[in-house]
BAVEX-426494 format. One record per residue: residue number from 1; residue in one letter; x, y, z of N, C-alpha, C, CB in turn. Coordinates in steps of 0.02 Angstrom, whole numbers, plus 50000, padded with zeros to 5 digits. Glycine has a CB too. Layout:
BAVEX-426494
<num NUM | residuo A | n.east X | n.north Y | n.up Z | ca.east X | ca.north Y | ca.up Z | c.east X | c.north Y | c.up Z | cb.east X | cb.north Y | cb.up Z> $
...
end
This chain:
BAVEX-426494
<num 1 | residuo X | n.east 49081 | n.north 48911 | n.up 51194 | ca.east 49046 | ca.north 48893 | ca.up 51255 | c.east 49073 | c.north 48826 | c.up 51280 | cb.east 48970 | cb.north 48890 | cb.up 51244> $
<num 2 | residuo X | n.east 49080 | n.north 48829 | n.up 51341 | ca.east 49101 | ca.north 48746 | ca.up 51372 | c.east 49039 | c.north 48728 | c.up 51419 | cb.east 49185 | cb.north 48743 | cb.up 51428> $
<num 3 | residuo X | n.east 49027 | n.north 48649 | n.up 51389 | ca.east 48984 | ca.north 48609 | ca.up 51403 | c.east 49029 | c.north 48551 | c.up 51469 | cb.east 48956 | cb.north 48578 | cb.up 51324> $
<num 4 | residuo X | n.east 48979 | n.north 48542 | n.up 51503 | ca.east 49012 | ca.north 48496 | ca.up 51526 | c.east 48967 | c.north 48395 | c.up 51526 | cb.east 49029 | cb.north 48536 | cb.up 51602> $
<num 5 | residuo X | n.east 48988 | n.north 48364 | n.up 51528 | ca.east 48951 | ca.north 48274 | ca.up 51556 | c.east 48959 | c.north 48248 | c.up 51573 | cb.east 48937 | cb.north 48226 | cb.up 51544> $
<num 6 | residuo X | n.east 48929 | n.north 48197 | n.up 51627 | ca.east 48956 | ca.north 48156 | ca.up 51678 | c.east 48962 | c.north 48114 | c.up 51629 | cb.east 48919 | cb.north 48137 | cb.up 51744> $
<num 7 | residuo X | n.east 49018 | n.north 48076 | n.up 51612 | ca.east 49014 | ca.north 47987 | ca.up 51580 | c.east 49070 | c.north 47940 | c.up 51594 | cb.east 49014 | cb.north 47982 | cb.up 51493> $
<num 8 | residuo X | n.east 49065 | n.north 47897 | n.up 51556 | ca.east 49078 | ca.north 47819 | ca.up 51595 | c.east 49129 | c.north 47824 | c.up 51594 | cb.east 49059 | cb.north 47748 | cb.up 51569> $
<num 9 | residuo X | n.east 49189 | n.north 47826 | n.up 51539 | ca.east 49233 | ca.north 47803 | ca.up 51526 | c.east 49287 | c.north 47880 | c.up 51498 | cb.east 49210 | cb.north 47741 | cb.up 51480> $
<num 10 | residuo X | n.east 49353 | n.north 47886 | n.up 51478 | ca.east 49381 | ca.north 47958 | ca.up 51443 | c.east 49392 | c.north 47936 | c.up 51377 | cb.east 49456 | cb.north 47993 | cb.up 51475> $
<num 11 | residuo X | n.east 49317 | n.north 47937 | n.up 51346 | ca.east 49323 | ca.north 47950 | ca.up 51282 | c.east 49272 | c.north 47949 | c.up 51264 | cb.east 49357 | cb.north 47918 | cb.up 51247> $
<num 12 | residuo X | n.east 49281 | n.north 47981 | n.up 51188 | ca.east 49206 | ca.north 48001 | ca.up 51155 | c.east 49145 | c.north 47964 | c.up 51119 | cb.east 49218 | cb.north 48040 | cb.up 51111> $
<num 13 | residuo X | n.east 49190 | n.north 47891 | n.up 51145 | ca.east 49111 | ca.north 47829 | ca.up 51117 | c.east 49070 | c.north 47807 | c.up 51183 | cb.east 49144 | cb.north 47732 | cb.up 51075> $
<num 14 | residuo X | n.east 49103 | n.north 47838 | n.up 51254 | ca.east 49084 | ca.north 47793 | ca.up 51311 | c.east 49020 | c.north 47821 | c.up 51307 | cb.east 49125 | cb.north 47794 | cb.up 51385> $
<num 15 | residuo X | n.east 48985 | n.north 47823 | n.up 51371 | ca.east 48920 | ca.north 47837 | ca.up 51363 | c.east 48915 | c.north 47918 | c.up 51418 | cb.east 48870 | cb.north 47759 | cb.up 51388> $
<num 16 | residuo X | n.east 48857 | n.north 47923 | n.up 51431 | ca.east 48815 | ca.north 47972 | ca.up 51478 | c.east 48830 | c.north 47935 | c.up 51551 | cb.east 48721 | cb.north 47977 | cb.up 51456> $
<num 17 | residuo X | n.east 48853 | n.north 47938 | n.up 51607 | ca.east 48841 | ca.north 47910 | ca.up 51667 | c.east 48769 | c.north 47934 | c.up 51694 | cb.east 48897 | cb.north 47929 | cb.up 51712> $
<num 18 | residuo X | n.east 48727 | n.north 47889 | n.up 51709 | ca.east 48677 | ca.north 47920 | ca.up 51745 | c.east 48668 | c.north 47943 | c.up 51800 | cb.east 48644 | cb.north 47898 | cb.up 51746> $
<num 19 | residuo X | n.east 48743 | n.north 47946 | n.up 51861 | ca.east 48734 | ca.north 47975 | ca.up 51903 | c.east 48799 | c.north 48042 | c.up 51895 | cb.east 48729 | cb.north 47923 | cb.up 51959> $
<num 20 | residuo X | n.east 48790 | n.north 48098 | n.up 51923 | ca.east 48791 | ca.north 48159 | ca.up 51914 | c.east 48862 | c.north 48148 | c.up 51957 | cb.east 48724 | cb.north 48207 | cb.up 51936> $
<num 21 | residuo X | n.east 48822 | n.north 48148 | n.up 52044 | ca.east 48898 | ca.north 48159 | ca.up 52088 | c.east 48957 | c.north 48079 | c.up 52077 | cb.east 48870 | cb.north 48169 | cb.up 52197> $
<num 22 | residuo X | n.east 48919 | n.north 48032 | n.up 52050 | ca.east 48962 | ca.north 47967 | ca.up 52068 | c.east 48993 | c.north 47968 | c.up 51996 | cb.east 48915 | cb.north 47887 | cb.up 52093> $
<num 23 | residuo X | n.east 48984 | n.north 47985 | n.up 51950 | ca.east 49036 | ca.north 47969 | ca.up 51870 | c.east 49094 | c.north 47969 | c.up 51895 | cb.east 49039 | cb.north 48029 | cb.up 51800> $
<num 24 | residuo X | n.east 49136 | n.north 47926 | n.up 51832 | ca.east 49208 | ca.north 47911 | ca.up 51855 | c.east 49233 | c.north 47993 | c.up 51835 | cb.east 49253 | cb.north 47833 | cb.up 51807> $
<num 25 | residuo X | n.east 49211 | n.north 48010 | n.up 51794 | ca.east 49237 | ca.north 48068 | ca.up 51736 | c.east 49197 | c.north 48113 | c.up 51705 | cb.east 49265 | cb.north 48040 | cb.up 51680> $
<num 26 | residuo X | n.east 49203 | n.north 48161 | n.up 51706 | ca.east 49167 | ca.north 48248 | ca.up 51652 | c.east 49224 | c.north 48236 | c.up 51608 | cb.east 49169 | cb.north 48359 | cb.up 51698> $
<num 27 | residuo X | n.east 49169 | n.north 48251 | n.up 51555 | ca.east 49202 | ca.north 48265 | ca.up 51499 | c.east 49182 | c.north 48347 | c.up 51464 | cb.east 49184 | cb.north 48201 | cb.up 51452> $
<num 28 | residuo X | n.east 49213 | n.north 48378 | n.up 51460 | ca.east 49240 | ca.north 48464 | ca.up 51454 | c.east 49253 | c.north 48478 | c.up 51378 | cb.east 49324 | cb.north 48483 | cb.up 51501> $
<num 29 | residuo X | n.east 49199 | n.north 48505 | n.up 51361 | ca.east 49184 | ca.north 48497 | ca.up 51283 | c.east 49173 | c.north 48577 | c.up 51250 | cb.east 49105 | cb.north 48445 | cb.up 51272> $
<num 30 | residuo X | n.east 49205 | n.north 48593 | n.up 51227 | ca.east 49228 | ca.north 48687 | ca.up 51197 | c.east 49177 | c.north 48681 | c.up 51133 | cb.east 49341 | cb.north 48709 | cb.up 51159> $
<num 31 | residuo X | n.east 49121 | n.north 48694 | n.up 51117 | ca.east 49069 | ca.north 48701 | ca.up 51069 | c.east 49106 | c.north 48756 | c.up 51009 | cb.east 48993 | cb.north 48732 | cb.up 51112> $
<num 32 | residuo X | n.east 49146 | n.north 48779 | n.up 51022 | ca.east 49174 | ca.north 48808 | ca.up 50969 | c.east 49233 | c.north 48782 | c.up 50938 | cb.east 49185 | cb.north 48866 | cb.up 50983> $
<num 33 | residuo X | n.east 49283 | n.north 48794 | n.up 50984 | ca.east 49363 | ca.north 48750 | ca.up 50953 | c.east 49333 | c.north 48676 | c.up 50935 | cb.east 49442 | cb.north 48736 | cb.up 51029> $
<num 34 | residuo X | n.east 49285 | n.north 48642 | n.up 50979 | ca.east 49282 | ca.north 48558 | ca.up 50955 | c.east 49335 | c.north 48528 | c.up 51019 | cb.east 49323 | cb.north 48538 | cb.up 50854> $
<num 35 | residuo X | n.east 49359 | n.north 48555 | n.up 51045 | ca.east 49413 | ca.north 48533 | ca.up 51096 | c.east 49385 | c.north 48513 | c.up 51162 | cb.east 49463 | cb.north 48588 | cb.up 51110> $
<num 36 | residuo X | n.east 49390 | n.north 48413 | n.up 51168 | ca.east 49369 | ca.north 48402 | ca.up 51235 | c.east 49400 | c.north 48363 | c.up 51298 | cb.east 49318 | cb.north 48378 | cb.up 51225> $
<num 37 | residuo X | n.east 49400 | n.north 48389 | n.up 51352 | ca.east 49448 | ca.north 48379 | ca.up 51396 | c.east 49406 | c.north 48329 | c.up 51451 | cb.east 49479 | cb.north 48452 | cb.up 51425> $
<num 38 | residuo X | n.east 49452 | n.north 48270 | n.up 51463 | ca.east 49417 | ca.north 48231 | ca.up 51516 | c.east 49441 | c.north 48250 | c.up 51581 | cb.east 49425 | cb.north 48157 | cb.up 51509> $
<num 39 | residuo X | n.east 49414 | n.north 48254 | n.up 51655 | ca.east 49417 | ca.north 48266 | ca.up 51713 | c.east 49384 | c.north 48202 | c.up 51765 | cb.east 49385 | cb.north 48332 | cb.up 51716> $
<num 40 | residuo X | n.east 49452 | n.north 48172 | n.up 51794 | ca.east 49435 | ca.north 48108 | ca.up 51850 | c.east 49385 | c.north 48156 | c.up 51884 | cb.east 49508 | cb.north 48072 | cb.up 51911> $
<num 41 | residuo X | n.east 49329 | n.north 48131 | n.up 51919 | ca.east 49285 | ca.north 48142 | ca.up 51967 | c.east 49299 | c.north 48124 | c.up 52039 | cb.east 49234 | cb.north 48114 | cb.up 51947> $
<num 42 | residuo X | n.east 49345 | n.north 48170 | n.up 52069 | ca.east 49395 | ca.north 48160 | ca.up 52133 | c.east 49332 | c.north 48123 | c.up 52183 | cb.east 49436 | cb.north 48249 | cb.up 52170> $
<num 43 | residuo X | n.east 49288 | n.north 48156 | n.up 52165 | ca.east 49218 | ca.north 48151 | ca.up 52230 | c.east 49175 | c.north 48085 | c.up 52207 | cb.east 49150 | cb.north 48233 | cb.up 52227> $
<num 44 | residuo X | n.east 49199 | n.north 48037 | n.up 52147 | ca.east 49149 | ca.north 47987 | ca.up 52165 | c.east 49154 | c.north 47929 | c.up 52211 | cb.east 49132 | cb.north 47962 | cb.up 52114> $
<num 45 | residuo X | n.east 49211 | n.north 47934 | n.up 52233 | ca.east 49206 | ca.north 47880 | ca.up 52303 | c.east 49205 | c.north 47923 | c.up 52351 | cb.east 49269 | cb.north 47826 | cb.up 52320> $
<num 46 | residuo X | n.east 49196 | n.north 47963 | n.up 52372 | ca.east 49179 | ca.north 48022 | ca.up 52431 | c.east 49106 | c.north 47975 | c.up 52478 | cb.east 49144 | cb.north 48121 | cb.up 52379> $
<num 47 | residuo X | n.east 49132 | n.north 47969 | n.up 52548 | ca.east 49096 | ca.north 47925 | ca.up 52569 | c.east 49026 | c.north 47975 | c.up 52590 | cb.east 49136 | cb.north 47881 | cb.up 52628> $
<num 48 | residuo X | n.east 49029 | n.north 48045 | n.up 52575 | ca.east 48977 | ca.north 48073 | ca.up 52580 | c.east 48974 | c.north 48153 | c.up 52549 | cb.east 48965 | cb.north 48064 | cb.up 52646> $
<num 49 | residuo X | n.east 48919 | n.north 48196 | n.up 52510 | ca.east 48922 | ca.north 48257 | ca.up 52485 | c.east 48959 | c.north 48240 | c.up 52408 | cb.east 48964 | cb.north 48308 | cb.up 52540> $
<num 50 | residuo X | n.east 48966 | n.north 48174 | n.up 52376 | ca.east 49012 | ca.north 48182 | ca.up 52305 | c.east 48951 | c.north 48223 | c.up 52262 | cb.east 49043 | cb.north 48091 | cb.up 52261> $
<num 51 | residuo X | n.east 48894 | n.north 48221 | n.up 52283 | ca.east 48866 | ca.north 48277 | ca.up 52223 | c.east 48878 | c.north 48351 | c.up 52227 | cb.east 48788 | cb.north 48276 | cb.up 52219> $
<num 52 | residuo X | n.east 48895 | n.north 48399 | n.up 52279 | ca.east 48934 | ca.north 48448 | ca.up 52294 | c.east 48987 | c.north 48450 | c.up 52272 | cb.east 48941 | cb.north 48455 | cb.up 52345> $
<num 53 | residuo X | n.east 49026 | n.north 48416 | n.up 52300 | ca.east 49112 | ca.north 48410 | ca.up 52294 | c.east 49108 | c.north 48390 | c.up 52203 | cb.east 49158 | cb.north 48324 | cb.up 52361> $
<num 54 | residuo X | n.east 49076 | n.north 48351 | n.up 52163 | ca.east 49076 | ca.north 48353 | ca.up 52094 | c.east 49054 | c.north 48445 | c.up 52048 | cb.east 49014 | cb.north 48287 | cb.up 52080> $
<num 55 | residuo X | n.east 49006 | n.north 48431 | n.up 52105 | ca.east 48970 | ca.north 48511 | ca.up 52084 | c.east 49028 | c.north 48569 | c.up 52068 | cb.east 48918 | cb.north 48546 | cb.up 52160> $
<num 56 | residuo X | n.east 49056 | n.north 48575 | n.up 52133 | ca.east 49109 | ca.north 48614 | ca.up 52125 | c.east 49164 | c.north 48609 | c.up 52097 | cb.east 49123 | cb.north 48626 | cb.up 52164> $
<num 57 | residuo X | n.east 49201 | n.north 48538 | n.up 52096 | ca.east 49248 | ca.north 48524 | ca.up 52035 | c.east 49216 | c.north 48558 | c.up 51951 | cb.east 49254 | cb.north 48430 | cb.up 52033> $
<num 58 | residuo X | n.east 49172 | n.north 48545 | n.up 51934 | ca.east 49147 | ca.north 48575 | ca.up 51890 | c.east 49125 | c.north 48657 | c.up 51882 | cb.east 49105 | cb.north 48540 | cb.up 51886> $
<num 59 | residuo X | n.east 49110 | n.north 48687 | n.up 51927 | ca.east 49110 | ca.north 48766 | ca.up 51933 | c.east 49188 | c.north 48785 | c.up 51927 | cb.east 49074 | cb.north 48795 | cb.up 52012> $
<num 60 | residuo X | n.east 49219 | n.north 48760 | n.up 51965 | ca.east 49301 | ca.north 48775 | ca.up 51964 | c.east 49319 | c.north 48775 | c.up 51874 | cb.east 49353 | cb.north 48698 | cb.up 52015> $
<num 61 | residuo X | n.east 49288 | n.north 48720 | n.up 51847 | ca.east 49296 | ca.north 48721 | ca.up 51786 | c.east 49273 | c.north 48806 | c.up 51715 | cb.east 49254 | cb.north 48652 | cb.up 51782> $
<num 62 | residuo X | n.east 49251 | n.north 48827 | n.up 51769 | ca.east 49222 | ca.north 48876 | ca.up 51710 | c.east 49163 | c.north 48850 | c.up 51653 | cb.east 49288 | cb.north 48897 | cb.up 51664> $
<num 63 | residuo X | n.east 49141 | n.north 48823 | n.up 51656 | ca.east 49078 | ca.north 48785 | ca.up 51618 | c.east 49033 | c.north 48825 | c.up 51609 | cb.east 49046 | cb.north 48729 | cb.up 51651> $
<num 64 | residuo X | n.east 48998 | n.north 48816 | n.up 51542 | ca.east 48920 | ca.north 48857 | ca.up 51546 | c.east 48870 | c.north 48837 | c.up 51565 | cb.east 48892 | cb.north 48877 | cb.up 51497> $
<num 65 | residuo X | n.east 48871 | n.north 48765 | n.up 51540 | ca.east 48807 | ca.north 48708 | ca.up 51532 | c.east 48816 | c.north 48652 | c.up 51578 | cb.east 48802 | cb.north 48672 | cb.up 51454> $
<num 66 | residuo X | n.east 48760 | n.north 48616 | n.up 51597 | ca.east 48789 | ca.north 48553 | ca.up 51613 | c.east 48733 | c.north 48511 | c.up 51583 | cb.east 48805 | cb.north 48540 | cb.up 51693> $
<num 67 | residuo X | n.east 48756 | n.north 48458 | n.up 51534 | ca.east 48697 | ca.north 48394 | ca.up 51527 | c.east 48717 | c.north 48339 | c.up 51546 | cb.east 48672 | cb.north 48376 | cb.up 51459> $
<num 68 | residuo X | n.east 48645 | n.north 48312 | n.up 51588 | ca.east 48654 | ca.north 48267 | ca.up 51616 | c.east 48564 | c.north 48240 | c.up 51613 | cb.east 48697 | cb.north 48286 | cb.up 51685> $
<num 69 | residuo X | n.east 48564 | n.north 48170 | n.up 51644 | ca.east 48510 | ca.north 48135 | ca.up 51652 | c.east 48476 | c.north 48157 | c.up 51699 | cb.east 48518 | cb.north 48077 | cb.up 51659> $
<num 70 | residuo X | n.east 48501 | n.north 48175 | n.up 51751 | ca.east 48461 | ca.north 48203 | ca.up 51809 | c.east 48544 | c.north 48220 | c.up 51857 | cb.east 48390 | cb.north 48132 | cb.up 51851> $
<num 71 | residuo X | n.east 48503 | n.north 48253 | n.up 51916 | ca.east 48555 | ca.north 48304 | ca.up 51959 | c.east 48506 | c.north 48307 | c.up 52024 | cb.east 48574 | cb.north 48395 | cb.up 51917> $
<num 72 | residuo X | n.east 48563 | n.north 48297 | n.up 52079 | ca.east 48558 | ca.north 48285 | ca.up 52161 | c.east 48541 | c.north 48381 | c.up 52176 | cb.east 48657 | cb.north 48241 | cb.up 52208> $
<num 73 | residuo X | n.east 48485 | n.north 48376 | n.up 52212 | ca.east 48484 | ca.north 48457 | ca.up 52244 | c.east 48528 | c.north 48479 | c.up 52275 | cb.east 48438 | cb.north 48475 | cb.up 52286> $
<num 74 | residuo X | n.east 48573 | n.north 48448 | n.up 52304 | ca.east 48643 | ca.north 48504 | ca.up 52343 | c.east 48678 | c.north 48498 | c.up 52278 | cb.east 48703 | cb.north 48470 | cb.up 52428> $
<num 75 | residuo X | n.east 48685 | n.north 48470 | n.up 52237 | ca.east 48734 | ca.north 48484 | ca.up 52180 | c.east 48708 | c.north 48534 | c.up 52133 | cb.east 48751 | cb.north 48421 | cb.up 52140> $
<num 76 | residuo X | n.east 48647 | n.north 48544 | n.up 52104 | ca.east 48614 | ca.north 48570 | ca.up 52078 | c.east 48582 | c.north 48643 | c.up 52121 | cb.east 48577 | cb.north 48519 | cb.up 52057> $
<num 77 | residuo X | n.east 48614 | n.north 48659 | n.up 52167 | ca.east 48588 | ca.north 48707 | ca.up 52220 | c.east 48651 | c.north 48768 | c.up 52200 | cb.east 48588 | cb.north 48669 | cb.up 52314> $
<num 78 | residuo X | n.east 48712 | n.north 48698 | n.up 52193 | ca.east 48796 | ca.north 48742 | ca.up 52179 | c.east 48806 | c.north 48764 | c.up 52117 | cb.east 48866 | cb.north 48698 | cb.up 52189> $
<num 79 | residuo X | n.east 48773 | n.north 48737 | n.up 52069 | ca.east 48782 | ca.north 48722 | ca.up 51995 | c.east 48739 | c.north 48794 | c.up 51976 | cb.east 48745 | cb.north 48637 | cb.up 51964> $
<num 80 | residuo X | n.east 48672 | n.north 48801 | n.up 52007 | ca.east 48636 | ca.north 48856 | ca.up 51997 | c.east 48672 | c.north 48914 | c.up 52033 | cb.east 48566 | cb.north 48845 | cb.up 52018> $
<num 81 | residuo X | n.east 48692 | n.north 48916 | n.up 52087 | ca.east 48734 | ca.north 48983 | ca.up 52096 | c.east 48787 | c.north 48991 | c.up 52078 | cb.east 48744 | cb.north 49003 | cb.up 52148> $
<num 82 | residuo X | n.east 48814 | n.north 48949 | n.up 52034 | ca.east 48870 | ca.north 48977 | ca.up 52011 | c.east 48832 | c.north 49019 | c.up 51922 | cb.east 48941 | cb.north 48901 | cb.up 52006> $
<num 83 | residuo X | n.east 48758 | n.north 49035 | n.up 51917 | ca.east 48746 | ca.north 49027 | ca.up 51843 | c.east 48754 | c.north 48966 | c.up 51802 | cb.east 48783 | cb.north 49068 | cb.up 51814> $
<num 84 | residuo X | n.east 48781 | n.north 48913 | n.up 51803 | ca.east 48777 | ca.north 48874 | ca.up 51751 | c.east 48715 | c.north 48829 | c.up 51731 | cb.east 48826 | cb.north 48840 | cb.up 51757> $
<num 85 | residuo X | n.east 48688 | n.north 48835 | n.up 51670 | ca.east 48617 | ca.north 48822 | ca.up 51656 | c.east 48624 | c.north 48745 | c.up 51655 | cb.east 48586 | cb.north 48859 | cb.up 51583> $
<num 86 | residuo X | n.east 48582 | n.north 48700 | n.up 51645 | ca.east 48557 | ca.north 48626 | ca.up 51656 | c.east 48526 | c.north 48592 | c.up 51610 | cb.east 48515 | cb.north 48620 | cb.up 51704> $
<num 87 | residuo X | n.east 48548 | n.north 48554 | n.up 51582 | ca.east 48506 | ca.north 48534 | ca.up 51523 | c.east 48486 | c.north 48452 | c.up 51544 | cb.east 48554 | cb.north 48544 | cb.up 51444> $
<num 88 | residuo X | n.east 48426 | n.north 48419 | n.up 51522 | ca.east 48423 | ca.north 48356 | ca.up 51525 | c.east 48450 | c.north 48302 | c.up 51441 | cb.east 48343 | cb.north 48350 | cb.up 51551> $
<num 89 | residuo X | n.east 48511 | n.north 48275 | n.up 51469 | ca.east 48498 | ca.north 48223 | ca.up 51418 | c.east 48467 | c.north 48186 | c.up 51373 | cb.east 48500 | cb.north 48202 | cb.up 51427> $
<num 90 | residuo X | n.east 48466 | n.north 48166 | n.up 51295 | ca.east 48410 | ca.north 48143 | ca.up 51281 | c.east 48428 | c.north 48057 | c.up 51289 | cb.east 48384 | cb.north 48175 | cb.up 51209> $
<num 91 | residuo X | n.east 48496 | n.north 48053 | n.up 51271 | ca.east 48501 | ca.north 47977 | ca.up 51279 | c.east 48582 | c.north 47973 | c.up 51303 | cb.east 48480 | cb.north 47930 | cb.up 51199> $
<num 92 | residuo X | n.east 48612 | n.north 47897 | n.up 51286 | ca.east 48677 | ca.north 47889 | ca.up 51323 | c.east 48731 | c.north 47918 | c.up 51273 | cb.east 48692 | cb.north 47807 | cb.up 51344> $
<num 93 | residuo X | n.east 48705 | n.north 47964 | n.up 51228 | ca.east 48766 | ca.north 47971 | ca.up 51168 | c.east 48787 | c.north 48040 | c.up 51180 | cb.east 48741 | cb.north 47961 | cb.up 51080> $
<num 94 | residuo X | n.east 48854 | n.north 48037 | n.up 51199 | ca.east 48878 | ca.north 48100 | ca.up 51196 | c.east 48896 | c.north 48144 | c.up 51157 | cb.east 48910 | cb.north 48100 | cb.up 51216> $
<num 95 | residuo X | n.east 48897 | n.north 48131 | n.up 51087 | ca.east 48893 | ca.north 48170 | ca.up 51020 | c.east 48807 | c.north 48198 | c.up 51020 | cb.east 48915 | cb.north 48110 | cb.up 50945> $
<num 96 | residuo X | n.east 48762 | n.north 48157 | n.up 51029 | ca.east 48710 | ca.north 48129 | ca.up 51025 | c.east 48666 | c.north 48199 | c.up 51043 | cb.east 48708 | cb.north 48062 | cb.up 51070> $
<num 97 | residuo X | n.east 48696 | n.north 48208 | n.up 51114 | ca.east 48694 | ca.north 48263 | ca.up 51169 | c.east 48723 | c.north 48322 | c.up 51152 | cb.east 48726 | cb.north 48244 | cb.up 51231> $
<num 98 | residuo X | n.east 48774 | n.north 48336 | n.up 51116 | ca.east 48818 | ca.north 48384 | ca.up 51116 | c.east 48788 | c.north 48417 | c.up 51034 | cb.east 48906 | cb.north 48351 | cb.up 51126> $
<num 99 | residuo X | n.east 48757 | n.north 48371 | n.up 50995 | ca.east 48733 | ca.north 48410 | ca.up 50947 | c.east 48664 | c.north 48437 | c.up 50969 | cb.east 48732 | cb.north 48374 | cb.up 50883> $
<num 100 | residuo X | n.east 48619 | n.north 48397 | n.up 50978 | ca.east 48558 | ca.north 48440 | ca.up 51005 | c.east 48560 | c.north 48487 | c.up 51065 | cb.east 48507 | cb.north 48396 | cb.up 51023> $
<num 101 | residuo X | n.east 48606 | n.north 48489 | n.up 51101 | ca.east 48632 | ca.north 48564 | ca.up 51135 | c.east 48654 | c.north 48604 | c.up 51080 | cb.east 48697 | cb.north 48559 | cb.up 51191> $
<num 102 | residuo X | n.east 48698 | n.north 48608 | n.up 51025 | ca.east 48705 | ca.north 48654 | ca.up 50988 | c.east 48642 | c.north 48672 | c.up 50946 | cb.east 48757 | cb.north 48641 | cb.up 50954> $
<num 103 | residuo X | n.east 48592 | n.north 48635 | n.up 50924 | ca.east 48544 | ca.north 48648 | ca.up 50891 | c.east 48497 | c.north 48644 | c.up 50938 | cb.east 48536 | cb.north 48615 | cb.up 50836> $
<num 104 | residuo X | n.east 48500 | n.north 48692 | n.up 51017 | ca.east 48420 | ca.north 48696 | ca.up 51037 | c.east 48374 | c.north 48667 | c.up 51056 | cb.east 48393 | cb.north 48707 | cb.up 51009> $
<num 105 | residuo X | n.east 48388 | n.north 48580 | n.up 51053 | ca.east 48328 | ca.north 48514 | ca.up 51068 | c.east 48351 | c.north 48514 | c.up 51124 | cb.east 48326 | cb.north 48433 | cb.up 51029> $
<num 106 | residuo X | n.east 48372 | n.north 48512 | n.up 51159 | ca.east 48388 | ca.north 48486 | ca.up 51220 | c.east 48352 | c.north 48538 | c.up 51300 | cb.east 48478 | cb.north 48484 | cb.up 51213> $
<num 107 | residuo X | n.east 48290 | n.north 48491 | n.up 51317 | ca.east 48261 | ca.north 48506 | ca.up 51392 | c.east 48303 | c.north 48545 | c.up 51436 | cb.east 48247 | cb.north 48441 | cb.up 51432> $
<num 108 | residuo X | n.east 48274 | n.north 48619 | n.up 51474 | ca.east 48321 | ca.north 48614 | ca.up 51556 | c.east 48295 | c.north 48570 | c.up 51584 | cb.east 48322 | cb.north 48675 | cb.up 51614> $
<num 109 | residuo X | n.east 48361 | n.north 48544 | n.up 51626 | ca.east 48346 | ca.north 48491 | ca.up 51651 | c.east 48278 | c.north 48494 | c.up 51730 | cb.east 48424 | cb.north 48465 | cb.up 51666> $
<num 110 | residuo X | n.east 48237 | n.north 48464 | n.up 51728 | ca.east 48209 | ca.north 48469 | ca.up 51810 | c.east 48203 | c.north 48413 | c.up 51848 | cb.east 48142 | cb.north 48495 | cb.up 51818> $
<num 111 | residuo X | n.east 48244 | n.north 48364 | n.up 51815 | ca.east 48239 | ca.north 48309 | ca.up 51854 | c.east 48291 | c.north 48301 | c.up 51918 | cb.east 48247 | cb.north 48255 | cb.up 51807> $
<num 112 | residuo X | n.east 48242 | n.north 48355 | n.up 51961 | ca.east 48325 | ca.north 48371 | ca.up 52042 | c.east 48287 | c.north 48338 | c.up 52086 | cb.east 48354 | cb.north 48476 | cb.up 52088> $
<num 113 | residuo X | n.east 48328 | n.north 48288 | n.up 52111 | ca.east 48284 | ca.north 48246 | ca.up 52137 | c.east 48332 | c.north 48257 | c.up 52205 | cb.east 48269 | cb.north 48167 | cb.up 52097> $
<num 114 | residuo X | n.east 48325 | n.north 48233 | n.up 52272 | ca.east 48326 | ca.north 48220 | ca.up 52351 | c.east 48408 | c.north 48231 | c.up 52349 | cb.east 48292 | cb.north 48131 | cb.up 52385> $
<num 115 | residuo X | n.east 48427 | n.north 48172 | n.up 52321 | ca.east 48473 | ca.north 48144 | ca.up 52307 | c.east 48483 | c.north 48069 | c.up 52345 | cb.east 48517 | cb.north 48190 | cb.up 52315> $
<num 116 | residuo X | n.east 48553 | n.north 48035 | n.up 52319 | ca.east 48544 | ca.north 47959 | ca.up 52347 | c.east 48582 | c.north 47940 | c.up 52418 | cb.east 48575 | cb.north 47907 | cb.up 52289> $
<num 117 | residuo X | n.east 48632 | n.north 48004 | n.up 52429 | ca.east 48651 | ca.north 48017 | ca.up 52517 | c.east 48646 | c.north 47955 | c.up 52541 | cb.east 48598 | cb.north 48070 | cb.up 52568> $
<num 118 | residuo X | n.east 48722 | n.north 47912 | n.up 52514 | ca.east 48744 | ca.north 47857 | ca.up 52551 | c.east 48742 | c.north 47783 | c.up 52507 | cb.east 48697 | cb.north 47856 | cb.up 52616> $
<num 119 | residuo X | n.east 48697 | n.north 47807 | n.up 52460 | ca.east 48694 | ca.north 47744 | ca.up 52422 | c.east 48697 | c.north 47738 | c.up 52362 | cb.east 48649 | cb.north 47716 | cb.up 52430> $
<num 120 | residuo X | n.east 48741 | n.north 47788 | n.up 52349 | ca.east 48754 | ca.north 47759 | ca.up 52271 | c.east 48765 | c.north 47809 | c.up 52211 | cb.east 48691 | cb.north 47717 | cb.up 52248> $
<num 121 | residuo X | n.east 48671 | n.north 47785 | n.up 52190 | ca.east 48651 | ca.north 47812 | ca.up 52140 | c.east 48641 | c.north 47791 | c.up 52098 | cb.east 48670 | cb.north 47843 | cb.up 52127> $
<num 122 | residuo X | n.east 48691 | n.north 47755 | n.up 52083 | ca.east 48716 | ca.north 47708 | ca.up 52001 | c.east 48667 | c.north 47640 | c.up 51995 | cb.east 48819 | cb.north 47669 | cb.up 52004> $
end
């Protein structure tokens, strides 16, 4: 199964980004091989729609999951029709995250909020 996460930095100590469309980077994580691939986030300087335009960089991806802290409703509008399920984060650790998705702890996410349309997020 491939997971996907918005976070800070391309590698596996950085953290969780808490915003969804603005992260610098997804990180693309194969729950079986162990194999994880980082992806620039073309759409976080997008002077408008980067939670879409992220959304869909990530559907393009083939993904099953997505965990995250919370998720913008036009991103989370794309994310759900493409099928891919939603999980909420429990904290900034991306191992942290990636094991309690394999073992089942981990919330769908419902924290879909307005979104921040123009300002940010971060």
């Amino acid at each position: 199964m491939k997971i996907v996460l918005p976070v800070d930095d391309k590698n596996m100590e950085t953290d969780v980004c808490i915003s969804f469309g603005r992260t610098p980077y997804f990180l693309i994580f194969d729950t079986e091989s162990k194999e994880s691939t980082f992806l620039a986030n073309h759409a976080a300087n997008s002077q408008g729609g980067a939670g879409i335009k992220a959304a869909q960089a990530i559907v393009d991806q083939k993904v099953d999951a997505l965990l995250a802290p919370r998720c913008g409703k036009n991103a989370a509008e794309v994310i759900s029709a493409a099928e891919i399920k939603m999980y909420k984060t429990m904290n900034n650790s991306i191992m942290d995250n990636i094991n309690a998705f394999n073992d089942g702890k981990l919330a769908l996410l419902e924290d879909i909020h307005a979104g921040f349309h123009g300002v940010g997020g971060r």
